[in-house]
DOMITOR-121234 format. One record per residue (C-alpha): residue number from 1; x negated, y, z negated. Coordinates in steps of 0.2 Angstrom, whole numbers, plus 5000, padded with zeros to 4 digits. Example, Ala and Ser with C-alpha at 12.3 -4.5 7.8 and 13.67 -1.06 7.14 Angstrom:
2
<pt><pos>1</pos><px>4938</px><py>4978</py><pz>4961</pz></pt>
<pt><pos>2</pos><px>4932</px><py>4995</py><pz>4964</pz></pt>
***
This chain:
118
<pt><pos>1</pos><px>4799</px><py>5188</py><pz>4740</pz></pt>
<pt><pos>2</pos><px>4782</px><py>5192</py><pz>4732</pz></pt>
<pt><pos>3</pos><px>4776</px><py>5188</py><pz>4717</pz></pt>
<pt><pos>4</pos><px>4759</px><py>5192</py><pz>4709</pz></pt>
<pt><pos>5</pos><px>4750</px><py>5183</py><pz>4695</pz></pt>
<pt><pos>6</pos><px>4738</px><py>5191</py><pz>4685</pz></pt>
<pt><pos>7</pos><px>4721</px><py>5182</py><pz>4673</pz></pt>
<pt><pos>8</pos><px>4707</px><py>5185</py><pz>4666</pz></pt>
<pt><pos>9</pos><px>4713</px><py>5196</py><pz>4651</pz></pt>
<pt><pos>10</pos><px>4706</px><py>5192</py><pz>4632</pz></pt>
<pt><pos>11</pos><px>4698</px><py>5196</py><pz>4617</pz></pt>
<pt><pos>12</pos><px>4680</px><py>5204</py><pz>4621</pz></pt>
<pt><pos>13</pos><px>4668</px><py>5214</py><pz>4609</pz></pt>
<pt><pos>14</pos><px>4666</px><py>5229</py><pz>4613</pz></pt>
<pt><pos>15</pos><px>4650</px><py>5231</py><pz>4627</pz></pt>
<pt><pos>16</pos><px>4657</px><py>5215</py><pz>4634</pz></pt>
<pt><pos>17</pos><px>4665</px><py>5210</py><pz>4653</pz></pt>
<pt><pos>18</pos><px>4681</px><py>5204</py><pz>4658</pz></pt>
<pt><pos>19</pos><px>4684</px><py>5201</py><pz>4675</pz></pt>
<pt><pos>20</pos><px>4701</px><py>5202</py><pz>4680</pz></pt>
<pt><pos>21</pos><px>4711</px><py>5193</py><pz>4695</pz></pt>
<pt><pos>22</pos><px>4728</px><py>5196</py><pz>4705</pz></pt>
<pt><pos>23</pos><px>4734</px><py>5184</py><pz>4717</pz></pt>
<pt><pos>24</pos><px>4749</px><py>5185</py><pz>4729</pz></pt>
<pt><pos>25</pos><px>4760</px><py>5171</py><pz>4734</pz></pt>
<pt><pos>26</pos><px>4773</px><py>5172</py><pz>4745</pz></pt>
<pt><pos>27</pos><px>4780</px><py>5180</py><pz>4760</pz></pt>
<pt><pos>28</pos><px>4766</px><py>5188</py><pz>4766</pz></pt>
<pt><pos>29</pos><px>4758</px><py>5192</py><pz>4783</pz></pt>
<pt><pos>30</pos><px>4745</px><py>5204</py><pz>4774</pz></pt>
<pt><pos>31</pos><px>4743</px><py>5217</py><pz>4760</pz></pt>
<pt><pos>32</pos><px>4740</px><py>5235</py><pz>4761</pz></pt>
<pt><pos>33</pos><px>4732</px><py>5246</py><pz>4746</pz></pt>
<pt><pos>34</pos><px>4730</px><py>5238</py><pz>4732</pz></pt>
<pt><pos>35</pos><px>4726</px><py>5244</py><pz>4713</pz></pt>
<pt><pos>36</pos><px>4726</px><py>5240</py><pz>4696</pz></pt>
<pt><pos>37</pos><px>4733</px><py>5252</py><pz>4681</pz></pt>
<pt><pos>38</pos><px>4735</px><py>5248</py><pz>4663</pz></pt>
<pt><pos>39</pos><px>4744</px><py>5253</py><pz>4649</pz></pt>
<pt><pos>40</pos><px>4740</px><py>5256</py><pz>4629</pz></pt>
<pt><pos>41</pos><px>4753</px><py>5255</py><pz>4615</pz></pt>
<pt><pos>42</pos><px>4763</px><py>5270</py><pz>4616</pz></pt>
<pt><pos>43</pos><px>4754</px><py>5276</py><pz>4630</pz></pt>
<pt><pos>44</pos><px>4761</px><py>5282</py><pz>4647</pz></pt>
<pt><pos>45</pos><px>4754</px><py>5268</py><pz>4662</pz></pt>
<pt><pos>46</pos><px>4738</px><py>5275</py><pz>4669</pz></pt>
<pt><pos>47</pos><px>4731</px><py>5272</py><pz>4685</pz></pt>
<pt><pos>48</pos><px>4712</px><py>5263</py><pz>4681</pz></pt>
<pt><pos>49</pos><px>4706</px><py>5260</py><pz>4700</pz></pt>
<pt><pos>50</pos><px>4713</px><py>5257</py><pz>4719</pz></pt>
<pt><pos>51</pos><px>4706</px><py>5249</py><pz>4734</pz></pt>
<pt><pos>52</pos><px>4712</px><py>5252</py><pz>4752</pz></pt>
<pt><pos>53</pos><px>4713</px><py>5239</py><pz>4765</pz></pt>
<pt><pos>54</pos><px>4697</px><py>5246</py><pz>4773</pz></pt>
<pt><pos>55</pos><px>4687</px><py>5243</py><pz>4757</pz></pt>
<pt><pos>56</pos><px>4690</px><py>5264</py><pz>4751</pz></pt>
<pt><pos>57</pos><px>4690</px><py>5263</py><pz>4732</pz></pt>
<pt><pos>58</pos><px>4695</px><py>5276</py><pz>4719</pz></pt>
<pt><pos>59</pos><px>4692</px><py>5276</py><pz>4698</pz></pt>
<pt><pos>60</pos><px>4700</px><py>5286</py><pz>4686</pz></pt>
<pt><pos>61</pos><px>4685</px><py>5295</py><pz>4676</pz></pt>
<pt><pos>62</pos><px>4686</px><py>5286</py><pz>4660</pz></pt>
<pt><pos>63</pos><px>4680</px><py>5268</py><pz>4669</pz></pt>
<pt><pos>64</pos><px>4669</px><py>5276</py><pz>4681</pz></pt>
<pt><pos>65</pos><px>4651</px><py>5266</py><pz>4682</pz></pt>
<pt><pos>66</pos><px>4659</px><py>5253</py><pz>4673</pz></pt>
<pt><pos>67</pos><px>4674</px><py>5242</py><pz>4682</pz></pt>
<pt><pos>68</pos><px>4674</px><py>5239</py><pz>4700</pz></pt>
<pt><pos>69</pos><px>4687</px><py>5233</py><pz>4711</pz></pt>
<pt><pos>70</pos><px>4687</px><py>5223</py><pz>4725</pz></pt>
<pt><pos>71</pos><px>4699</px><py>5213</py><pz>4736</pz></pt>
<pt><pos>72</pos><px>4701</px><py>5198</py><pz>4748</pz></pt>
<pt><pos>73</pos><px>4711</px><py>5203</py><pz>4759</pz></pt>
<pt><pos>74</pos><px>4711</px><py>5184</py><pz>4767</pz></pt>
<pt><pos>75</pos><px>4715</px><py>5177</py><pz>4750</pz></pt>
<pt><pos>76</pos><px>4727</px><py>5190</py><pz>4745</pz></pt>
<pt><pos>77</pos><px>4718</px><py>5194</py><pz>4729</pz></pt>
<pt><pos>78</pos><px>4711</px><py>5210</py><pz>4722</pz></pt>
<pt><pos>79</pos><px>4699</px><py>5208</py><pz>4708</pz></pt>
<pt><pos>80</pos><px>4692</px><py>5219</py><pz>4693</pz></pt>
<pt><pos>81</pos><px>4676</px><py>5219</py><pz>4684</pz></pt>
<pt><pos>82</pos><px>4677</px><py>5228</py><pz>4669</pz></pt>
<pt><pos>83</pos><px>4659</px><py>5231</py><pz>4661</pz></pt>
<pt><pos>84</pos><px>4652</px><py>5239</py><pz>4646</pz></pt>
<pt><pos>85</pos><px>4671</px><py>5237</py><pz>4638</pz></pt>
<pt><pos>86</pos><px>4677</px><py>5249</py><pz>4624</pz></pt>
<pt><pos>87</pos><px>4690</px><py>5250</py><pz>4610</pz></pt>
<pt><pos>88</pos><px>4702</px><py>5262</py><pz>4620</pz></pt>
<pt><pos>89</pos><px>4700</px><py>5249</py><pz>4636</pz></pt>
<pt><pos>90</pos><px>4713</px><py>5240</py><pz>4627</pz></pt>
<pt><pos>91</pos><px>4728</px><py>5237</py><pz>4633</pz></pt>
<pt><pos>92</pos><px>4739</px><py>5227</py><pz>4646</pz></pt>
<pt><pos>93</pos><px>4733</px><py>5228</py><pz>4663</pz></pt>
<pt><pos>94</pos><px>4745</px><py>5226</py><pz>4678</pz></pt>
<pt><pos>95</pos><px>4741</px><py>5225</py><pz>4699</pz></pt>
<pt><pos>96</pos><px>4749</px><py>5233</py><pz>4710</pz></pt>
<pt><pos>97</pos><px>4750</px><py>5227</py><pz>4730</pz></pt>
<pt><pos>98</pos><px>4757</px><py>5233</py><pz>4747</pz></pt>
<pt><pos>99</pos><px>4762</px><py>5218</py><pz>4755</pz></pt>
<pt><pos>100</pos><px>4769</px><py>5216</py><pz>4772</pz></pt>
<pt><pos>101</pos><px>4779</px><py>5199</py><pz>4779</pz></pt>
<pt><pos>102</pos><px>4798</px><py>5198</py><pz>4782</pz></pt>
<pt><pos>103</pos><px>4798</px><py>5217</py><pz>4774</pz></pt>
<pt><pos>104</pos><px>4787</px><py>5231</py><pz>4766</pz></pt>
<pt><pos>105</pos><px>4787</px><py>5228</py><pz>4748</pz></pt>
<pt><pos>106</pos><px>4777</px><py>5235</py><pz>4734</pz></pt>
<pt><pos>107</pos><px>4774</px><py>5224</py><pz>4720</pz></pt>
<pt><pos>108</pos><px>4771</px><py>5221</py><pz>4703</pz></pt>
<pt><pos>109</pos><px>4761</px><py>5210</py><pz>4691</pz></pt>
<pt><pos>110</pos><px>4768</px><py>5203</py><pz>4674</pz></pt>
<pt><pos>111</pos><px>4752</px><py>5210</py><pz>4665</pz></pt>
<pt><pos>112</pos><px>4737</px><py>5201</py><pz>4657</pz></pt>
<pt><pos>113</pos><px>4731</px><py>5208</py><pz>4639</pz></pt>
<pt><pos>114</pos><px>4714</px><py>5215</py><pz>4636</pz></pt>
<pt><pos>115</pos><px>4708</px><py>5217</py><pz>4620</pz></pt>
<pt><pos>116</pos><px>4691</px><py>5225</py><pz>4615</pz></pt>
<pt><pos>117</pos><px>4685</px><py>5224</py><pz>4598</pz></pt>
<pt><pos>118</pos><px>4675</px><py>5237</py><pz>4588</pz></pt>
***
């Protein structure tokens, strides 16, 4: 089994940074693509950036020039710094991680709250 814990979520103003960690425990030899999406109330879950093992990345427009992500690939971890923050970046964030061990399983986070203040 996998599990993934998210942190680093909060209460910012807006122009502020969050930086947002996800870590994977368990049964794990190494992790594929990772990536990080979020989702605003009553809002459809959007996908906010990606990273591939090789270090490829990949932003929706809306966060472009403001949040990077990276990973670790040693310490199972991908990362987002989230920048210049707005009002509509509010919402729960959740990872999302290729992970590969006794079996192939893709995997979820139990979302972390980022709220961005006017």
């Amino acid at each position: 089994q996998v599990q993934l814990v998210e942190s680093g979520g909060g209460l910012v103003q807006a122009g502020g940074s969050l930086r947002l960690t996800c870590v994977a425990s368990g049964s794990i030899l190494s992790t594929g693509f990772m990536g990080w999406y979020r989702q605003a109330p009553g809002k459809q879950r959007e996908l906010v950036a990606t990273i591939t093992r090789g270090g490829r990345t990949n932003y929706v427009d809306s966060v472009k020039g403001r949040f990077t992500i990276s990973s670790d690939n040693a310490k199972n971890t991908v990362y987002l710094q989230m920048n210049s923050l707005k009002p509509e970046d509010t919402a729960v964030y959740y990872c999302n991680m290729q992970t590969y061990g006794l079996e192939y399983r893709i995997s979820w986070g139990q979302g972390t709250q980022v709220t961005v203040s006017s």
